[in-house]
N, C-alpha and C positions, 0 to 999 in steps of 0.2 A: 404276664398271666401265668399261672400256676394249673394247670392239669394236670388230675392222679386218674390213671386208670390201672388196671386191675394188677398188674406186673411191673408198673414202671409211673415214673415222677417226670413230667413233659413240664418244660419250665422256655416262654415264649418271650423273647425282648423285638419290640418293635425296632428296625433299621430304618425304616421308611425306604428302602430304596433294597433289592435283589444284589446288587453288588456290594455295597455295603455291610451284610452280613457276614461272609468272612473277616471283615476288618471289626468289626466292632467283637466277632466272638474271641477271640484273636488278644484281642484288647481291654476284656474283662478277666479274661484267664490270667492275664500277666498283670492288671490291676489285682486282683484277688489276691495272687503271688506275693507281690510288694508292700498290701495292709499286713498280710498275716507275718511278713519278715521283720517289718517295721514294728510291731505291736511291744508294748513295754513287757521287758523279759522279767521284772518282776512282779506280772502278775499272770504268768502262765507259768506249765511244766516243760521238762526237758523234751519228752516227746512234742509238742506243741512244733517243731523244729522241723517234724518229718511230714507235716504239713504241706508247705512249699513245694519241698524237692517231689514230692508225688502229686502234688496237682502241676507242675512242672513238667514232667515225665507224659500226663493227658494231651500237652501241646503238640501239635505235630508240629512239623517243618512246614516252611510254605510249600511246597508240591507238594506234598500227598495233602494239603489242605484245601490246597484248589482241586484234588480230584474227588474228593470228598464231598466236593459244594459245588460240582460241573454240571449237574442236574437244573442249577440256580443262574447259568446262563442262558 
């Protein structure tokens, strides 16, 4: 589900399950990652490339991901 509210874009993926949801965000970040790496380079630009490495960069490491999502225990 897609919620816009006034300053910000809230974008909600069911986990079915409170533990779960670090793993699946986790796991969409680095899915997103790997389409946009794999995408045929003849039909993008050079920039197209700096993509990745900056959605890349949004991933934390697991600690500060589980302190992030410690509320979710």
């Amino acid at each position: 589900m897609v919620r816009f509210e006034d300053d910000k874009l809230v974008i909600e993926l069911k986990t079915y399950s409170a533990s779960g949801a670090l793993e699946k965000w986790m796991e969409l970040q680095s899915a997103v990652c790997n389409v946009i790496r794999n995408a045929d380079s003849n039909n993008i630009c050079d920039t197209f490339y700096a993509i990745p490495d900056f959605l890349e960069e949004l991933i934390p490491d697991w600690d500060v991901a589980k302190k992030m999502t410690a509320q979710l225990s």
